[in-house]
Structure formats: structure tokens, C-alpha cells
C-alpha positions in Angstrom: -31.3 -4.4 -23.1 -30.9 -0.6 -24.8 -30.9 2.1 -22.6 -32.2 5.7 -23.6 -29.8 8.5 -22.8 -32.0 11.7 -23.1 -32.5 15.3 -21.7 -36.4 15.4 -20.4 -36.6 11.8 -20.4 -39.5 11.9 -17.7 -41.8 14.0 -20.1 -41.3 11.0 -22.7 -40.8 7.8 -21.1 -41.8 6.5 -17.9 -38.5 4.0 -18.0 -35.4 4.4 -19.3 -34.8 0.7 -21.3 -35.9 -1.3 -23.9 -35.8 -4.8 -23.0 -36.4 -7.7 -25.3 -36.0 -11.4 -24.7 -35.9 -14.1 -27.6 -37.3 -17.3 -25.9 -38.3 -19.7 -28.6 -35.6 -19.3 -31.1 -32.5 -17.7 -29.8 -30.5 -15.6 -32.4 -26.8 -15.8 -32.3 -26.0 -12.3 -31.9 -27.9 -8.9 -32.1 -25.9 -6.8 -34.4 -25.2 -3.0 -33.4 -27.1 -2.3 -36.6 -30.1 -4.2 -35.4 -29.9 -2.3 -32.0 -30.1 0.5 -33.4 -32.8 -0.4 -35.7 -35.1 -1.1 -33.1 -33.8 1.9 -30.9 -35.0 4.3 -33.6 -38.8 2.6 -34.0 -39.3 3.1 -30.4 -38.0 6.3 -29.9 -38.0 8.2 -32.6 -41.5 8.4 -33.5 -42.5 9.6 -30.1 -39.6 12.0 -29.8 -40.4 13.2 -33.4 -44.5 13.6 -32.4 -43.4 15.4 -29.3 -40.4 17.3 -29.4 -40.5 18.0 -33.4 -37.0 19.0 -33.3 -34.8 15.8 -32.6 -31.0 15.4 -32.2 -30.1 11.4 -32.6 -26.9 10.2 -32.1 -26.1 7.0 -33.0 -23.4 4.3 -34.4 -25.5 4.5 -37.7 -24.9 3.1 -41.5 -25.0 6.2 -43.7 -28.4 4.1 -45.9 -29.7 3.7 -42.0 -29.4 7.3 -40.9 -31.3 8.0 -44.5 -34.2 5.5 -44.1 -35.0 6.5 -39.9 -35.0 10.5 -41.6 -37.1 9.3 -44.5 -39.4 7.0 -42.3 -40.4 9.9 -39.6 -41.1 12.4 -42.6 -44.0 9.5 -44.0 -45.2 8.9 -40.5 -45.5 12.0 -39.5 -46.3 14.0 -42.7 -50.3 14.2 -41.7 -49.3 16.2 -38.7 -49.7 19.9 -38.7 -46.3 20.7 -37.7 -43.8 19.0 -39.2 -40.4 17.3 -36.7 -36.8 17.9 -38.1 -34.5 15.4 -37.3 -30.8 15.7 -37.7 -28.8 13.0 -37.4 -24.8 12.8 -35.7 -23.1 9.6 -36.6 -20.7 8.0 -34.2 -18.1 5.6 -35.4 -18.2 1.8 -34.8 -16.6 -1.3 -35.6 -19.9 -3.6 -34.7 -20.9 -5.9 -36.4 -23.0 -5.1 -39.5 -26.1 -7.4 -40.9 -25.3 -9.5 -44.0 -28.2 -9.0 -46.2 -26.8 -11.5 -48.5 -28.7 -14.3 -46.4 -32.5 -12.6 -47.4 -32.2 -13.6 -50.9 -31.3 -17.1 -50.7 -33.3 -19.9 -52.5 -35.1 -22.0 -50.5 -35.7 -20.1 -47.2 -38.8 -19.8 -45.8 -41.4 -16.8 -45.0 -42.5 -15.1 -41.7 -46.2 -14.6 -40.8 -47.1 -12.1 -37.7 -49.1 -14.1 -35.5 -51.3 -13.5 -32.7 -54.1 -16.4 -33.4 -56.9 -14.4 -34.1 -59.3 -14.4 -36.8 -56.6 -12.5 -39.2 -53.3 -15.2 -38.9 -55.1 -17.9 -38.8 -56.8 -17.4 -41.8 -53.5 -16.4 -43.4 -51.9 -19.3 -41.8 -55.0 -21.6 -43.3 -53.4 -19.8 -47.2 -49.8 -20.8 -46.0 -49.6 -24.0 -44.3 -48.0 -26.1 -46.8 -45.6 -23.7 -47.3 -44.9 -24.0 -43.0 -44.2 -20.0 -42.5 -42.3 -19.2 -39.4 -44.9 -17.5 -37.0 -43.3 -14.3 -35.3 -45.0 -13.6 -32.2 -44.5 -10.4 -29.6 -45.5 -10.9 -26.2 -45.1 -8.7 -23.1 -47.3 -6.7 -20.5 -49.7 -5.1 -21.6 -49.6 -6.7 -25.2 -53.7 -7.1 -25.4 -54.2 -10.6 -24.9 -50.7 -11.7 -25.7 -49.2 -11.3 -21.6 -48.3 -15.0 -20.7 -47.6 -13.8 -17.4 -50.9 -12.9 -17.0 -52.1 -15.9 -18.4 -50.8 -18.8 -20.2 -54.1 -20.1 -22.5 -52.8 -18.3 -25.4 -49.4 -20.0 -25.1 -50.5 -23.3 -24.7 -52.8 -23.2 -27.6 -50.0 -21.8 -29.7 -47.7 -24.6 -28.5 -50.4 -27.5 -29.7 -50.5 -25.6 -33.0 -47.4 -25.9 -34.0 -46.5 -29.6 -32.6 -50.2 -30.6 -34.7 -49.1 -28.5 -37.9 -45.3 -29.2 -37.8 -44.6 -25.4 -37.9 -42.3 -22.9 -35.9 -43.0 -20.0 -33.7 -40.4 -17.6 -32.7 -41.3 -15.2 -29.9 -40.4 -12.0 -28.7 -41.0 -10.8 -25.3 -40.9 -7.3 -25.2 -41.3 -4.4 -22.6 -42.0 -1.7 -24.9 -45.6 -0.5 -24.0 -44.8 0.1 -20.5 -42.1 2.9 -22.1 -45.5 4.9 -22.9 -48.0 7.2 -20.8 -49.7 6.9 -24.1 -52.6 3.8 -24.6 -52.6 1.7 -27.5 -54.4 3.9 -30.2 -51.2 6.3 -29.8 -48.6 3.5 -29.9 -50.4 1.9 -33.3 -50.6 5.3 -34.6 -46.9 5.8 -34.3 -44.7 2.9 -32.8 -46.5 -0.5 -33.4 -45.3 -1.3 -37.1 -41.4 -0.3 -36.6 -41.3 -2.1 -32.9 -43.0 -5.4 -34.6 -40.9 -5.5 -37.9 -37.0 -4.3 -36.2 -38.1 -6.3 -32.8 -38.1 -9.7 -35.1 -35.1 -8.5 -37.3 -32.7 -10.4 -35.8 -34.9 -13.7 -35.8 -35.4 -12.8 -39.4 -31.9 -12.4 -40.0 -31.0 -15.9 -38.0 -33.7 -17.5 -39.9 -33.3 -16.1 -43.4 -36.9 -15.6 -43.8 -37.5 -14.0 -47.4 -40.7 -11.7 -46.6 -42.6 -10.7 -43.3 -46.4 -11.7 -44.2 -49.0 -9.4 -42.1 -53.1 -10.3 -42.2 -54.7 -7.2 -41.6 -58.9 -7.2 -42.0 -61.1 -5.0 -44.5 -62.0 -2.6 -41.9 -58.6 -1.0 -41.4 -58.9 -0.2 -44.9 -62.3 1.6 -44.7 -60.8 3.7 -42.2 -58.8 7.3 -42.5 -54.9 6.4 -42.9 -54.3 8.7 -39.5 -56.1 6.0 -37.0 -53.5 2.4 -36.5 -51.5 4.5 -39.1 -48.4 2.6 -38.4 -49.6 -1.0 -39.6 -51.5 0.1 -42.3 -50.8 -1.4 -45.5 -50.6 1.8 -47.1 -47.5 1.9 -44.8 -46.2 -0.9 -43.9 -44.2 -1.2 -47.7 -42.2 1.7 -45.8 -40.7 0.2 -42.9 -38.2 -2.3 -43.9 -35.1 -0.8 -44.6 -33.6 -1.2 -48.5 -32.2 -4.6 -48.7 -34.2 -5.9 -45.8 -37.0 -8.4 -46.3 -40.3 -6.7 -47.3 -43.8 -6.5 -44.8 -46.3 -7.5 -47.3 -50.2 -6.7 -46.0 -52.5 -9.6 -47.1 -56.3 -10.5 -46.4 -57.6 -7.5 -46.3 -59.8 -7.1 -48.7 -62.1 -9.1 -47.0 -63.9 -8.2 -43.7 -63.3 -9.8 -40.4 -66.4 -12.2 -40.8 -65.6 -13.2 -43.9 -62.1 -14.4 -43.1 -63.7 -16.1 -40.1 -66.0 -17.6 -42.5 -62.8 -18.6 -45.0 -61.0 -20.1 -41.7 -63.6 -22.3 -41.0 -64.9 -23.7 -44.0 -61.4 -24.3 -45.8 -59.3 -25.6 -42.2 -61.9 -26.0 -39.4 -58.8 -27.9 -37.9 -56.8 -24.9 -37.5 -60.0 -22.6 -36.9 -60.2 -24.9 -33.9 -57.0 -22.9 -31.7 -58.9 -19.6 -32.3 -58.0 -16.8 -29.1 -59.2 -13.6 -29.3 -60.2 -12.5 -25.8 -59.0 -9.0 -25.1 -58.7 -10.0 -21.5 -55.7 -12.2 -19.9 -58.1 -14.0 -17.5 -58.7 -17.5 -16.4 -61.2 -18.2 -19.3 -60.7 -19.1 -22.9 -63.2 -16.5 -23.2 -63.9 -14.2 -20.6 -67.4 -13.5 -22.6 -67.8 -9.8 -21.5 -65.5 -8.0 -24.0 -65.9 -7.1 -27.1 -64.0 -9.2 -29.0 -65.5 -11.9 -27.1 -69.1 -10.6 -28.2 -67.8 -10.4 -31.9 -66.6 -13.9 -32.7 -69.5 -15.2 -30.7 -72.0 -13.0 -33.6 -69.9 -13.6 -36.2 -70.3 -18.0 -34.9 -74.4 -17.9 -35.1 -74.0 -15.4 -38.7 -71.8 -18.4 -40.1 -73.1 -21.2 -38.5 -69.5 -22.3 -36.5 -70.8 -23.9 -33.0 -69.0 -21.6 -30.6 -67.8 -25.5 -28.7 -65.8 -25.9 -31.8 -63.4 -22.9 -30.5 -64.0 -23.5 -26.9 -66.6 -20.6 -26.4 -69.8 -20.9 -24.2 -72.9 -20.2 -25.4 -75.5 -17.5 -24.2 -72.9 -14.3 -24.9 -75.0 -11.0 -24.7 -74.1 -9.2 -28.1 -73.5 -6.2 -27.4 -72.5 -3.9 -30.7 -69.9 -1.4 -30.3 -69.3 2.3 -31.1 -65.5 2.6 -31.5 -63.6 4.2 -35.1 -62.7 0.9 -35.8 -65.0 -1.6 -33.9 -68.2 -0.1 -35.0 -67.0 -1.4 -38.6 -67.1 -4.7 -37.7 -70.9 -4.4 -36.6 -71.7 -2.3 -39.3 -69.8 -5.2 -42.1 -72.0 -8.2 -39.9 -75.2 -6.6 -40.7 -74.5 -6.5 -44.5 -73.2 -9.8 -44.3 -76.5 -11.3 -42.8 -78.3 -9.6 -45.0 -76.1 -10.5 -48.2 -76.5 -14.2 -47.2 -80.3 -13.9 -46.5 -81.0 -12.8 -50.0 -78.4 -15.9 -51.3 -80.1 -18.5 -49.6 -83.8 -17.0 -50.1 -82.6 -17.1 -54.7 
């Protein structure tokens, strides 16, 4: 647990502590480096967005204290008034991260994974290579709330035992810190919480780089919407020395990976989830993700049993920033394959 000790703490948070469990894999320890790590990509963003004038005091590194300044000034620099943030060290003797164990021969990768279209198709590019699969979990994490429901989980778990791989989870708390929804906390919080959130796992594992699959249609969007998990960004959130967030997949659209996943590992293609709602149901057939994959299944021919889906979902296309995209990229994806297969 970390607490937050501020003044106004009501007008920013609507708790007080960051709570985060490591279930799977356990690390040793949590240095005082690492708390602080994933104090500041919590916190600071949404103190820096609201209050533009932050004080943060902290047992900081001196490189640390420069990276959490430099980070706020890229995140934020697309806002019309710019935060200051001035930085008060405070002595400690805590434990400090060997960085030493990131470039050793031989250790493995990390691959963000929430077993949608996105890591599984990067996972279908990895396999051999087994990457560890990091995985955040929590209330109110979409469709990634095992307490809410445990079909996610249990696919995961027959995953990994089929494909001889390891998944490292990290329950988290985080989003129930915010007043804000989701399109705030990916604009400013998301990329920082999910990188420093693994750290320590990353550091107990010695993974080498921190692999995230991110679609086509985040990239045909304006950097300010999910700005913090962009991959024009995400090169800026490790800290120097740290292992690096590398963006992959996305120059391709979200049907197109589907249709990758299931013609190159219709094994793995298989444990697809990607209901946005935690209900009884595989798919709950109503939402929109639920209406996507089951368009994108008839456009590439998958029969929806193969991933557990029923038939007869109404489509139903949506008008989102980012959703609309993926309607918009179907249609010229139906089309593009009409005129293939009428040559």
C-alpha cells in the first residue's frame, strides 16, 4: 500500500491509497525507488492537470526527480497552461533498483496482455520465444475485474498451461482513486500506472523490454485522445536504464490482426475475450466490442463457435473518436477483399 499525504486531497482523489497486490508471481521486495515510481505515475499527472503548480516530496534518486519533471512537461505539453513542478528530496537509505539485472543475456521479454485481439496476435509473433505476459487486474479495469467475473481468468490460466508460458498479475486499485472515467485516466495515467505498476515483476524477472500491441486506429487518431499509451509516447516512460515499452502491431488495423491471429495460430485465436462487460457470458453480445469481433468473424470468415461466441449478434456500428475507426477500417477491408477475390 502507498498512502497520499496531500492538502485538498478530496478535490483530487476520492481515497487516500494506492493498493497493489502481486498474485501470480510474487516479487521479493518493492524497493523505495519503485514506490516511488509508481507513486509519481498516479499522482502526478492528475495533480499536474489540475493544480498546475505541484510541490512533491519524496525519497527520490537525483536521475528520478529529473525524469518524473521531464515526463509531466511531454505529457502535458499539449495543454494550454503549462504545470510547474518542483521537486524537495528527502533522504533515505532504501533500497535502490540494480539495473544491472536488465541487460543480462538470456532473459526473457514482457508482453502487456489483456487477451484481446491486440496480445494475442502479438503473442501469436512471440510464442517461441515464451514472453512473460504482464496483466493488471482490478475494479473497474474494463473487462479485466475477476471479482466481477472469473471467465477471463480461467481462459488465461488454460493459455498458459497449453502454451507453456507465464503470466504475472497485478491487482490494482488505481481507478477507483479517480472521479474521472477512463478516457481521462488513458489520457494521462494509464501508460505510467501499467509500465511502474509491473516494475518490480520486471525487475524480479529480468525481463529485457516491455512489448505493447496497440492497433492501427490509435494511430489515425490526434496524439491528445489515449495520449498516455500512445506509441508516440510510450518510448518516454521508462526511466534511463530501465527496460524500454516498445509499441508493436500497429500498423495494421484491428481486423487485420484478427485476421493474422487466426490464420497463422487459430489455436491461440481460440482463448479470444473481449467483452467490455464482466457478466456471466463469454460474450454478453450487446456491447460494442462484442458487436465488433462478431463483424469482424463473418468479414474473415472465423465461425464465431471457434471463440465461443453465439451467432445472431445485431451489428450495431458505433460513433465514438476511436470506435468509429474501427467501422470505418471494416468497410474498406470488405471492400478491399471483394475486389481481391472478384481479380
Amino acid at each position: 500500500m502507498i498512502k497520499i499525504y496531500t492538502p485538498q486531497l478530496d478535490s483530487l482523489f476520492k481515497t487516500d491509497t494506492i493498493k497493489l497486490v502481486y498474485s501470480t508471481i510474487k516479487p521479493s521486495t518493492v524497493t523505495m525507488e519503485e514506490a516511488v515510481d509508481i507513486f509519481c505515475s498516479v499522482v502526478l499527472p492528475h495533480a499536474a492537470v489540475n493544480w498546475k503548480s505541484v510541490k512533491i516530496k519524496a525519497p527520490f534518486t537525483e536521475e528520478q526527480a529529473e525524469h518524473w519533471i521531464s515526463y509531466i512537461e511531454k505529457l502535458t505539453e499539449l495543454e494550454k497552461q503549462k504545470p510547474t513542478i518542483e521537486v524537495e528530496f528527502i533522504s533515505s537509505q532504501h533500497q535502490q533498483i540494480d539495473k544491472s539485472v536488465f541487460v543480462s543475456e538470456g532473459k526473457n521479454n514482457g508482453l502487456y496482455f489483456g487477451g484481446g485481439v491486440e496480445s494475442l496476435t502479438a503473442l501469436s509473433q512471440m510464442i517461441e520465444q515464451k514472453p512473460v505476459l504482464l496483466s493488471l487486474t482490478g475494479p473497474l479495469w474494463m473487462n479485466n475485474d475477476h471479482e466481477s467475473s472469473d471467465i477471463k481468468k480461467k481462459l488465461e490460466d488454460e493459455l498458459v498451461d497449453r502454451f507453456g508460458l507465464m503470466i504475472a498479475r497485478v491487482w490494482n486499485n488505481c481507478k477507483e482513486l479517480f472521479r474521472e472515467g477512463d478516457e481521462y485516466i488513458n489520457m494521462f495515467i494509464t501508460g505510467g500506472l501499467m509500465y511502474y505498476s509491473c516494475a518490480p515483476l520486471i525487475r524480479e524477472l529480468g525481463l529485457r523490454a516491455i512489448f505493447h500491441a496497440m492497433e492501427y486506429e490509435h494511430l489515425q487518431l490526434k496524439i491528445e485522445y489515449d495520449r498516455s499509451i500512445q506509441p508516440k509516447f510510450t518510448l518516454s516512460i521508462p526511466r534511463k536504464g530501465l527496460p524500454p515499452l516498445v509499441s508493436i502491431l500497429n500498423s495494421l488495423t484491428k481486423v487485420e490482426l484478427l485476421e493474422m491471429l487466426y490464420r497463422q495460430n487459430p489455436q491461440l485465436c481460440s482463448y479470444l475475450y473481449s467483452c467490455l462487460n464482466n457478466t456471466s457470458k463469454r460474450w454478453c453480445g450487446e456491447c460494442g466490442k462484442c458487436r465488433r469481433i462478431a463483424a469482424y468473424c463473418d468479414a474473415i470468415g472465423i465461425p464465431k463457435s471457434h471463440i465461443g461466441m453465439q451467432e445472431n449478434i445485431r451489428y450495431k456500428a458505433e460513433k465514438g473518436t476511436l470506435t468509429k475507426l474501427f467501422w470505418k477500417n471494416l468497410k474498406k477491408y470488405k471492400s478491399k477483399r471483394k475486389k481481391t477475390f472478384n481479380i
